[in-house]
N, C-alpha and C positions, 0 to 999 in steps of 0.2 A: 188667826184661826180660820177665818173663811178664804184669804188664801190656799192654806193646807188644804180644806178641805176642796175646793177647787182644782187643786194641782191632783188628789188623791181620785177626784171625780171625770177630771179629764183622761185620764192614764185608763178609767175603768171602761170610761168611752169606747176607747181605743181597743182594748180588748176586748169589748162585746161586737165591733166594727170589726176587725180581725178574723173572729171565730162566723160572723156573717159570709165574710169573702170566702173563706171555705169553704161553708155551706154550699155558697153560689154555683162552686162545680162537680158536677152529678157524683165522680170519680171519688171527691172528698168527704170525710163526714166532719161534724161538730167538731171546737176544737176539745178535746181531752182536758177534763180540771181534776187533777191529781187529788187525793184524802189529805187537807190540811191539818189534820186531825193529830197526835203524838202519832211516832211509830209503833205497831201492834206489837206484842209481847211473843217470845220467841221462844223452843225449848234452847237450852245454850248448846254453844259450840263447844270444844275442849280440845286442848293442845296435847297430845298424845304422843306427841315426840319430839327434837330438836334436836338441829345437828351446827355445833359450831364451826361457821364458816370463817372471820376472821374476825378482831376486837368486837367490831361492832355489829357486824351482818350474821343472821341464825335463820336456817329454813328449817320450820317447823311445818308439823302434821296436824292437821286442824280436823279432827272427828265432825262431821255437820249433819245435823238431823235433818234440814230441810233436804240435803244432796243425798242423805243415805249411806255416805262413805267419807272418808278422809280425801281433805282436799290439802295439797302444799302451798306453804305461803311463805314468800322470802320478806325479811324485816332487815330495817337498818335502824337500830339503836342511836338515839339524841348522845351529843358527845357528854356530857353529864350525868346518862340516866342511872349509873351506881352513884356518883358524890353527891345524888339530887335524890333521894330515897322518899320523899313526902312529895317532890316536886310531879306535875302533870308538865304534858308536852305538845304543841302543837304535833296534826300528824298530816300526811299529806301521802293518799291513796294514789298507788300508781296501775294503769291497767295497759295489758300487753293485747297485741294485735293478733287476730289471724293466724293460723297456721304455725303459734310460737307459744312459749308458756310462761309460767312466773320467775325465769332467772331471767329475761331478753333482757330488763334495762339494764340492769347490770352486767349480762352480758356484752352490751352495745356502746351503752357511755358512758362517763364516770360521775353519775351519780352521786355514788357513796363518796366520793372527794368531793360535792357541791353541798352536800347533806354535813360535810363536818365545818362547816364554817356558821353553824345554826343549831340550837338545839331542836331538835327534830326528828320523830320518828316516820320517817318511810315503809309504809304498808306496800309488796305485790303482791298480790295474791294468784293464784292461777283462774284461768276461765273459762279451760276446753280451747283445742284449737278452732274448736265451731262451734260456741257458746252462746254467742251472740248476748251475751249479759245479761240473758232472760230466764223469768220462771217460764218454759216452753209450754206450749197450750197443749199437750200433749200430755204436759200433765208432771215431764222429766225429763230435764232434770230442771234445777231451781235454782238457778247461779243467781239472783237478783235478791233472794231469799237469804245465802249465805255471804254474801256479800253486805248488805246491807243492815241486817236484823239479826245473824248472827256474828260474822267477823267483828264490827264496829264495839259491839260491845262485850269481845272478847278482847279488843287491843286496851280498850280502858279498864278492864278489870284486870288482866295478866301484864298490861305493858304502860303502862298508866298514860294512853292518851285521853288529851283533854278533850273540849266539844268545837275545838277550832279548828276545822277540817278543811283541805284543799283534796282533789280528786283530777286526774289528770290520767289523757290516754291518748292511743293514736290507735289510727283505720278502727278497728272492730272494736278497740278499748274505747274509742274515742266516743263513737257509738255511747259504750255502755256508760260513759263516764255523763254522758248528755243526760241520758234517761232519769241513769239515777238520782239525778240532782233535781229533774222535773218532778220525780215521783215522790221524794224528800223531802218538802219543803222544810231549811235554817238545816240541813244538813252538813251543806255545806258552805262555804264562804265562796270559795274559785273552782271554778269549773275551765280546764284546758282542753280542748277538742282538734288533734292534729291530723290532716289529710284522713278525715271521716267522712262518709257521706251522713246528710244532716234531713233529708226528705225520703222518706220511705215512696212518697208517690213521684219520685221523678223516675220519668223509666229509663235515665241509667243506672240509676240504684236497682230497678228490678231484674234488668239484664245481669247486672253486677250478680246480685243473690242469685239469680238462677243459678251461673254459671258456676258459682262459686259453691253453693248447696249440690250441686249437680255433680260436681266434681267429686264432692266429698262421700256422695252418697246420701245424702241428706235431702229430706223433704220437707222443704222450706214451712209447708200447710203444719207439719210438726211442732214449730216456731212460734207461731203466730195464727195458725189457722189462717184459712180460707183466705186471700185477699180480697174480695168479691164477701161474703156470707157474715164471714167473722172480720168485717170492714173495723167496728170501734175497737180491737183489740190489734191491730195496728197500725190505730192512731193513738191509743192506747201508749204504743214505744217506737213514736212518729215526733223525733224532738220539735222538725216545723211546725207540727199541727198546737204546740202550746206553749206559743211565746210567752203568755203571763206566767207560767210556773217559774220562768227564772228569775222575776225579782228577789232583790234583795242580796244577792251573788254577782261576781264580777265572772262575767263570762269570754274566754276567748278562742278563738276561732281561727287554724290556719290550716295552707294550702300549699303545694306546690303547683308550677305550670303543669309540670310531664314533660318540660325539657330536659335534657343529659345537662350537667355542667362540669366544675372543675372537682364536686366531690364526689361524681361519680366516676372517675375514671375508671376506665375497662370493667365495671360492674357489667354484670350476665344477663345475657338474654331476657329471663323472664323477672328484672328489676323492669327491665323495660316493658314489658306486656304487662306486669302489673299496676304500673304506671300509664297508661293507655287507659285501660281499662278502671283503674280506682282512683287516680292522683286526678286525670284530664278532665272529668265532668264536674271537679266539686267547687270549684267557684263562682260558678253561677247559682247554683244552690248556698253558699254561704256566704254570698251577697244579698241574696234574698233571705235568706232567713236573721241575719245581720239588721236586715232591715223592720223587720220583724220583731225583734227583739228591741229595738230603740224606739219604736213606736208603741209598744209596751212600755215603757220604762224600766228596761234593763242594762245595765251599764256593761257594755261588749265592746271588744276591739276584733280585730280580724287583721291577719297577715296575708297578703297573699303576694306568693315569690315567685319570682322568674328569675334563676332556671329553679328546677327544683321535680325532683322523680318518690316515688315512692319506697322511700330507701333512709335508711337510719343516719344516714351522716347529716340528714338535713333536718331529724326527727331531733340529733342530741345539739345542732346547732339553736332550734328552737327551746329545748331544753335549757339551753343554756341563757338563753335570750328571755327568755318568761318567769328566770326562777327567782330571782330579788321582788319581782313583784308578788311572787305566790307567799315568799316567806313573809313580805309585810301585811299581805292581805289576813296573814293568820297569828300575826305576830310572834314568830318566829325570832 
């Protein structure tokens, strides 16, 4: 027992030591401790349409009260889920990047053939090409809302998943895949975060948002409010600033250099600028945060490849490389 409680009392150390060093610079606030509280109660979502795409895969129209409108969400059906009528299913949340929507992974790699070797339901949901997985301090829209509190228990009541969740994303998914898991606490089991930035205060992440809000039209202060004013509300969805929300979840973390290699051949210009600009800064931030996390007592691993650009051939070779661990983590 006073081992346990020793080992339980050291860890907590370490996370009030943590949330100290942040403190220490003028720039950072507190660190963020998410409601460990149940999730709050939600009006529901409702599936308002479906359209069959092949045996197993159905993109459906999700009515969502918190968004105001019908949002699409592509599914892949457990190879069982008719001869399994009573049966629940592990599910395993996939989120898409940036500037793309809820078909990429299955447009990009073959998923749905990694998915039939497992009984398993695959969630993608869409997230806005500039979403950023948040309920926006603006007020709207509320992707963190329907994602979370109403999608979730719309798959278990219309698609009978079970409460053994994996959550997996890349660039802006990845993001949102981080958060949500901080904000969740037992929501989910594994958390995959691929070529994401993972520190809201490094200022290549801020340059990054600029340029990237800037492009879009988008007023980042929208988002998150104020950098500077409304400081705790983007630490708030600042996965560095709260290494202790990830206990209890296997957390992991990859990278490319931003080198060109043999799976990029003749890929276009701006894989390359994208890769500059999103892929090159995030290793040093997901080392440190890496580090962060294991001094918390969070069980994380971290890939970090060379070559490697910010480009899908090396998104689905991770895919491929993290999914026997995702399905045992959930029991799959």
């Amino acid at each position: 027992m006073w081992v346990t409680f020793l080992k339980y009392a050291k860890k907590s150390l370490v996370c009030l030591w943590l949330a100290a060093a942040f403190l220490s610079t003028e720039a950072h606030a507190a660190e963020w401790k998410p409601d460990a509280s149940p999730w709050p109660h939600h009006a529901e979502a409702r599936v308002t349409g479906m359209k069959v795409i092949d045996k197993r895969m159905r993109d459906l129209m999700v009515s969502s009260p918190a968004m105001g409108m019908s949002i699409p969400v592509r599914i892949i059906l457990p190879v069982h889920w008719r001869e399994r009528p009573e049966a629940t299913f592990p599910v395993v949340y996939l989120f898409h990047g940036g500037d793309d929507d809820y078909t990429s992974w299955t447009r990009e790699t073959d998923v749905e053939a990694l998915a039939k070797e497992y009984d398993v339901l695959v969630v993608m949901p869409d997230a806005g090409r500039n979403g950023y997985y948040s309920d926006w301090f603006a007020g709207a829209p509320r992707w963190e809302t329907f994602h979370t509190h109403e999608l979730v228990p719309l798959m278990e009541k219309k698609f009978r998943a079970s409460h053994s969740r994996a959550v997996m994303g890349l660039s802006m998914g990845g993001f949102g895949a981080l958060n949500y898991a901080a904000h969740n606490r037992g929501m989910f089991r594994y958390v995959a975060s691929m070529s994401s930035y993972v520190d809201l205060n490094d200022l290549a992440v801020r340059l990054e948002l600029a340029f990237g809000t800037g492009k879009e039209g988008i007023d980042i202060k929208d988002v998150w409010g104020d950098p500077v004013k409304n400081v705790e509300v983007w630490q708030a969805h600042n996965p560095a600033a709260m290494p202790c929300a990830f206990r209890g979840m296997h957390v992991y973390l990859s990278a490319g250099s931003s080198q060109s290699g043999p799976l990029d051949g003749g890929r276009p210009a701006d894989v390359w600028l994208a890769s500059v600009l999103g892929e090159a800064p995030l290793s040093g931030q997901i080392e440190r945060f890496a580090w962060s996390l294991r001094s918390a007592g969070v069980d994380v691993t971290t890939h970090l490849y060379t070559p490697g650009t910010h480009s899908w051939p090396y998104w689905q070779a991770e895919l491929h490389s993290i999914w026997p661990s995702v399905m045992k983590s959930i029991g799959a």
